[in-house]
C-alpha positions in Angstrom: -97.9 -29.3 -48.5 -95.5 -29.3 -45.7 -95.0 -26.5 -43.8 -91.4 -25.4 -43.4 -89.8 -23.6 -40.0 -87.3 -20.7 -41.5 -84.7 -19.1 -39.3 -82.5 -16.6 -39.9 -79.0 -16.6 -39.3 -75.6 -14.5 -39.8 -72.3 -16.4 -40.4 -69.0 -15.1 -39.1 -65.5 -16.5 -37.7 -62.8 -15.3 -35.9 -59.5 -16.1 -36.6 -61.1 -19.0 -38.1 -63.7 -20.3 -35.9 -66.6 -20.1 -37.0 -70.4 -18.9 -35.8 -74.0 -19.2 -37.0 -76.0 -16.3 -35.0 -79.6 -17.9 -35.1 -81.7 -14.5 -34.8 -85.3 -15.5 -35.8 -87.6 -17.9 -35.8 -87.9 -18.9 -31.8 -91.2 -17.8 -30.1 -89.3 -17.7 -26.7 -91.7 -17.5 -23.5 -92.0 -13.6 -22.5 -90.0 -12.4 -19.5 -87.8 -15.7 -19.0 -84.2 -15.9 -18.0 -81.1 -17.3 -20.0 -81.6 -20.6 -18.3 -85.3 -20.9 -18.5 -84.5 -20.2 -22.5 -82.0 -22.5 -22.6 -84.4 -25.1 -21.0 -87.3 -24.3 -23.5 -85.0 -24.9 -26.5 -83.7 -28.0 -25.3 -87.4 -29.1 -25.0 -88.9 -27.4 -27.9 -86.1 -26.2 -30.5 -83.4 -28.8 -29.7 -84.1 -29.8 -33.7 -82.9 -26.3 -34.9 -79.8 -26.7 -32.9 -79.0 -30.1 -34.6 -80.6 -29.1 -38.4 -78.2 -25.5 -38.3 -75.2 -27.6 -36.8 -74.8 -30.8 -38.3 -74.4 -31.5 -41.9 -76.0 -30.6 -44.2 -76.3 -27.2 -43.3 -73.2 -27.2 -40.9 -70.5 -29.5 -40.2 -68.3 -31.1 -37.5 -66.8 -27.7 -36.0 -70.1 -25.3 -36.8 -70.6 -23.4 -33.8 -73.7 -21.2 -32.9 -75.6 -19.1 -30.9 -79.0 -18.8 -30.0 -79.2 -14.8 -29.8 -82.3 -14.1 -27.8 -84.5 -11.3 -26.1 -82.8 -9.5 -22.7 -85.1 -11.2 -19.5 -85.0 -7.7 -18.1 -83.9 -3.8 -18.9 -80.2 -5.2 -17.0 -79.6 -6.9 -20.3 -79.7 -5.9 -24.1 -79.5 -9.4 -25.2 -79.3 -13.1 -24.7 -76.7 -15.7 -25.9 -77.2 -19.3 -25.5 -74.3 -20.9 -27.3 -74.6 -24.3 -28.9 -72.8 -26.6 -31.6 -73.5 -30.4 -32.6 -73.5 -32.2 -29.4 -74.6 -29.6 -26.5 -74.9 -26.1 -25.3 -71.7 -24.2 -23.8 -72.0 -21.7 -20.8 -70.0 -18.7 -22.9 -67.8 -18.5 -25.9 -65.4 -15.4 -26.2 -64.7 -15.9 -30.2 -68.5 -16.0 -30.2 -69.1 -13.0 -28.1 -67.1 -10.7 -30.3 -68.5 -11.9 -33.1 -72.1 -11.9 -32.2 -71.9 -8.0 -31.0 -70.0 -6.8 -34.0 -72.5 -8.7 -36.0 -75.5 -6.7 -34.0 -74.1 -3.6 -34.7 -73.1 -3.6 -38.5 -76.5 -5.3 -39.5 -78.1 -2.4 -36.6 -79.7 -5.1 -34.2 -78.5 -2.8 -31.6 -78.3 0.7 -31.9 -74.9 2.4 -32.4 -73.3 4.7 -30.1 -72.7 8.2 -32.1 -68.8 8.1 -30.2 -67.9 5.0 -31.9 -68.0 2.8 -29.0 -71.3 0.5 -27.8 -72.0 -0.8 -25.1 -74.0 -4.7 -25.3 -74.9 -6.2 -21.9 -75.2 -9.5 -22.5 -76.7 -12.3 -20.3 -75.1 -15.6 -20.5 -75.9 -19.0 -18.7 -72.4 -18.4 -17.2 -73.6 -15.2 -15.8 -73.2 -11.2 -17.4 -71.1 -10.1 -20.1 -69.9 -6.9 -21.6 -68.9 -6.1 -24.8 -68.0 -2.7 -25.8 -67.7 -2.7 -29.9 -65.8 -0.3 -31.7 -66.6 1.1 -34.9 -65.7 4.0 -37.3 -68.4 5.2 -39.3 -69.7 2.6 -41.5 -67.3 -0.1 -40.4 -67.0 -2.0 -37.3 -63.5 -2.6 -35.9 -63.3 -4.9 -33.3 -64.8 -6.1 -29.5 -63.7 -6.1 -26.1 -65.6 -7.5 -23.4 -65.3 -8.1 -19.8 -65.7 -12.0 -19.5 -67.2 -13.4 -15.9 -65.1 -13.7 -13.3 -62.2 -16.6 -14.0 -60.9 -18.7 -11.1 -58.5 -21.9 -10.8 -60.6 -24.8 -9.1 -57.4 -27.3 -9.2 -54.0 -27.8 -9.9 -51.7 -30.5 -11.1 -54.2 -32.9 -11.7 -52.1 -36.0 -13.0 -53.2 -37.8 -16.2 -51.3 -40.2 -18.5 -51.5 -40.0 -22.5 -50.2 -42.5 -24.5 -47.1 -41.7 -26.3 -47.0 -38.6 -24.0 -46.9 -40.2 -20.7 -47.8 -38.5 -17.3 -48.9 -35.2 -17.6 -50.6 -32.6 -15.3 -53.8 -30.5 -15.6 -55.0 -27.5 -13.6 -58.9 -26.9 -13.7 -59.6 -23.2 -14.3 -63.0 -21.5 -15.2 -62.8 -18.9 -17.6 -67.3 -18.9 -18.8 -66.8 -22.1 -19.2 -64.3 -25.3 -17.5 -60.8 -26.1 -18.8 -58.7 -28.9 -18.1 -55.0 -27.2 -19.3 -51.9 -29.2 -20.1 -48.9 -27.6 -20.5 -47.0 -29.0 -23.4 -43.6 -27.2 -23.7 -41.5 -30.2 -22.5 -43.7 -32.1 -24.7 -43.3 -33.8 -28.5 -47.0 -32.9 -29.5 -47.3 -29.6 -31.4 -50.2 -27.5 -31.8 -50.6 -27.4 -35.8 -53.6 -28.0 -38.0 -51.9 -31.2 -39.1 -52.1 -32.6 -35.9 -55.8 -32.2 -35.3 -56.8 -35.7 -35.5 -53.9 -36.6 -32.3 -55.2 -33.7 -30.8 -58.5 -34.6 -30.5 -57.7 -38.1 -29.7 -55.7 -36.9 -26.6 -58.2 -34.0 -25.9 -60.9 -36.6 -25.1 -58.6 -39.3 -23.1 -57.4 -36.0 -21.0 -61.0 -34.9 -20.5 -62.5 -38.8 -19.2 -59.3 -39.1 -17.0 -59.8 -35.7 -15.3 -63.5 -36.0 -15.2 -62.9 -39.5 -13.3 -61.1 -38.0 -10.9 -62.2 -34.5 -9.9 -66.0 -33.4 -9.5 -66.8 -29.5 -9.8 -69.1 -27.4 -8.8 -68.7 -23.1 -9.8 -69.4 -21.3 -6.4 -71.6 -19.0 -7.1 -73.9 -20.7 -10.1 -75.2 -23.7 -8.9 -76.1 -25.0 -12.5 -72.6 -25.4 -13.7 -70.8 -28.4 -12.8 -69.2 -29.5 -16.1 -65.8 -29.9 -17.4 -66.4 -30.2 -21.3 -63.1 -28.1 -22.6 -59.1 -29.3 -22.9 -56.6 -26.9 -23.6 -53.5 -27.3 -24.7 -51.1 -25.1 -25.2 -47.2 -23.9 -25.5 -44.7 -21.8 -26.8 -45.8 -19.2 -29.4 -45.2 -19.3 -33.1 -46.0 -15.2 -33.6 -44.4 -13.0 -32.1 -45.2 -11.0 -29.4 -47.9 -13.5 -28.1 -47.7 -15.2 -24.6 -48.4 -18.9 -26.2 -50.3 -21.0 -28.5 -53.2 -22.8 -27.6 -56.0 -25.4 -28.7 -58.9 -26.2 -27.0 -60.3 -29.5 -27.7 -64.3 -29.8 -26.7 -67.8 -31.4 -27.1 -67.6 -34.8 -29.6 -63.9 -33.8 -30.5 -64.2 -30.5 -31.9 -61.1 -27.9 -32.2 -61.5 -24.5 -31.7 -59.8 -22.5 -34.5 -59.2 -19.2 -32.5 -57.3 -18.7 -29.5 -60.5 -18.9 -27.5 -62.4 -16.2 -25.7 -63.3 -18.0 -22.2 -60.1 -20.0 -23.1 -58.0 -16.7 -23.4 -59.9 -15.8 -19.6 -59.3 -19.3 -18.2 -55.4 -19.5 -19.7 -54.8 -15.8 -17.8 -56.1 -16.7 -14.7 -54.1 -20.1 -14.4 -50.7 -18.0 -15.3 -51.8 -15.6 -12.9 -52.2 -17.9 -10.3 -48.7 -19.5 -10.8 -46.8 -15.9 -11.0 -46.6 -15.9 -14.6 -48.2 -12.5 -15.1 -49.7 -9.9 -13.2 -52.9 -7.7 -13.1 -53.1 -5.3 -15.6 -50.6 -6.9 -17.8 -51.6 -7.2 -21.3 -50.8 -10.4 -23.2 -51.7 -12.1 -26.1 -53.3 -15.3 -27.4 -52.0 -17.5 -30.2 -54.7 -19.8 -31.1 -54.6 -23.2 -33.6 -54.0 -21.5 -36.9 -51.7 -19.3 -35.6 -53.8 -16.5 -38.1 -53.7 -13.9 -35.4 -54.3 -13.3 -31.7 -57.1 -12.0 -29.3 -55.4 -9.8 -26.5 -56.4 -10.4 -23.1 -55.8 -8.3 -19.3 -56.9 -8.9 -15.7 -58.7 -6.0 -14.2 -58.6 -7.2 -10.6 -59.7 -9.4 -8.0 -62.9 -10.6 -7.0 -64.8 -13.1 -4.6 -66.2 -15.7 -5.6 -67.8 -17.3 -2.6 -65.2 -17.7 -0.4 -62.7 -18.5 -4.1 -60.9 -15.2 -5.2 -61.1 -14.9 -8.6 -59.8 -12.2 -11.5 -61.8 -10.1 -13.9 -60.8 -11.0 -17.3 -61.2 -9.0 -20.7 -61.0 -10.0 -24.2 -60.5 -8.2 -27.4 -60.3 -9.4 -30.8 -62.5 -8.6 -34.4 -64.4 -10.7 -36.0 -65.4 -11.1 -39.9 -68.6 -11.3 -41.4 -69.5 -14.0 -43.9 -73.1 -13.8 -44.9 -76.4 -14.3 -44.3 -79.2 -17.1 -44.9 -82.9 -18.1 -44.2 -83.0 -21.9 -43.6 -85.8 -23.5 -44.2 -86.3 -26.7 -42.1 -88.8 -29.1 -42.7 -89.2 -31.7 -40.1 -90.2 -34.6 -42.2 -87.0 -34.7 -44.0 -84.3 -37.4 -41.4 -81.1 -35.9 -43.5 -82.1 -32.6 -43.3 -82.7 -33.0 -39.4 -78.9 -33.2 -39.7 -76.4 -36.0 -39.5 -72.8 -36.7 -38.8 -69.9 -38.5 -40.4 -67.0 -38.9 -38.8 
């Protein structure tokens, strides 16, 4: 009989996008970093990534996160964040959802004053997530993101139907090219998600030809895999809507974590909106919003960056144990497109 590889795995989304926490299962090697993880699973579990990702299991827009031991008593955790193409630095939807999920299912232990603290190490550096709860139920997170910086502005591109365009290149845990599309005919809507995609990816291969990056301070990161677009606001109160379009063509639901990070530094940067200003985040369903702030400034190697934070809440779907057997090709997952 065929032996079969379960994993464990909690579902959530916020504001609609969605996460598979992936919480047992990996044997990964004692005392290694984030990276060194990340490294062993592409050699070793890249299978699981695929199996809980794809269809059947997942679908096109599944996102994950590999939730993993802490390399040393700096961190309580690791998150190594996946979905059916590759792995992504950081996720902000994913972060609040991940550390909500630890403490209502008591992976973590929670902090008697309602508030805990969950240090987490990411391959785009650390991450803190302070999760509020009040007895039995768990409100919402905020977390202080990495550092944000803008890399470039005005990048020109050309879409057709759209014509030119420009881009600034901002790092928010992971790269975004954002377009500003306020003067422009394309609307952010779930009906448009197929257009959106379509001009997501001819945005991302034209800045990609044209600008290479490398983040000052981490030396693996030199990848521009996100597009954001965004303009005016359909709820009120919120700064803008946004979508970010990434990996094979997928859409983000929510208004995006590191996108949220990435979206305040660029405004900041242009004299939008100022340091400890509060704002708030429309994302493609226009369901809710995640509320953002800048802390202060930083260095970044010679780049002055801002200290973002993120806070939004998160919903719980379920649980499952997959079992996975190897041998089976279209249970190794698959995609239709």
């Amino acid at each position: 009989m065929q032996t079969k590889n379960v994993f464990d795995v909690i579902y959530t989304h916020t504001e609609g996008e969605p996460l598979c926490i992936i919480h047992s299962g990996i044997p990964y090697p004692v005392n290694s970093t984030v990276l060194e993880k990340r490294q062993f699973l592409t050699e070793h579990y890249d299978w699981v990534r695929m199996a809980l990702m794809r269809e059947p299991r997942g679908h096109n827009d599944m996102f994950g996160v590999f939730l993993t031991p802490p390399s040393s008593p700096e961190y309580d955790a690791g998150l190594i964040y996946i979905d059916g193409k590759t792995y992504s630095h950081m996720c902000g939807h994913g972060t609040i959802a991940v550390a909500m999920a630890m403490v209502a299912y008591g992976l973590v232990a929670r902090d008697p004053s309602g508030t805990t603290t969950i240090r987490f190490e990411t391959t785009a550096g650390l991450v803190v997530a302070e999760v509020s709860s009040d007895g039995e139920q768990v409100l919402h997170t905020k977390f202080e993101n990495v550092p944000a910086y803008v890399e470039a502005q005005d990048i020109e591109i050309e879409l057709p139907k759209y014509g030119k365009l420009k881009a600034d290149i901002v790092w928010g845990g992971n790269y975004f090219g954002i377009i500003d599309l306020c003067e422009s005919e394309l609307r952010i809507s779930p009906e448009n998600g197929r257009e959106l995609i379509e001009m997501g990816l001819l945005a991302r291969d034209q800045i990609n030809a044209q600008y290479k990056i490398q983040h000052p301070t981490q030396a693996h990161i030199t990848d521009l895999n996100f597009i954001t677009f965004w303009h005016q606001p359909s709820i009120e109160g919120a700064m803008y809507k946004n979508v970010h379009v990434f990996s094979a063509g997928q859409l983000d639901r929510s208004p995006g974590g590191t996108g949220t990070s990435a979206m305040m530094a660029m405004f900041e940067a242009r004299g939008k909106m100022g340091l400890h200003q509060p704002i708030r985040s429309e994302g493609l369903l226009g369901s809710g919003t995640f509320e953002g702030c800048l802390l202060g400034e930083v260095d970044l190697n010679g780049k002055r960056g801002v200290r973002p934070t993120v806070k939004g809440t998160a919903s719980v779907l379920g649980t499952a144990r997959w079992e996975i057997n190897r041998d089976d090709p279209v249970g190794a997952g698959f995609i239709v497109r």
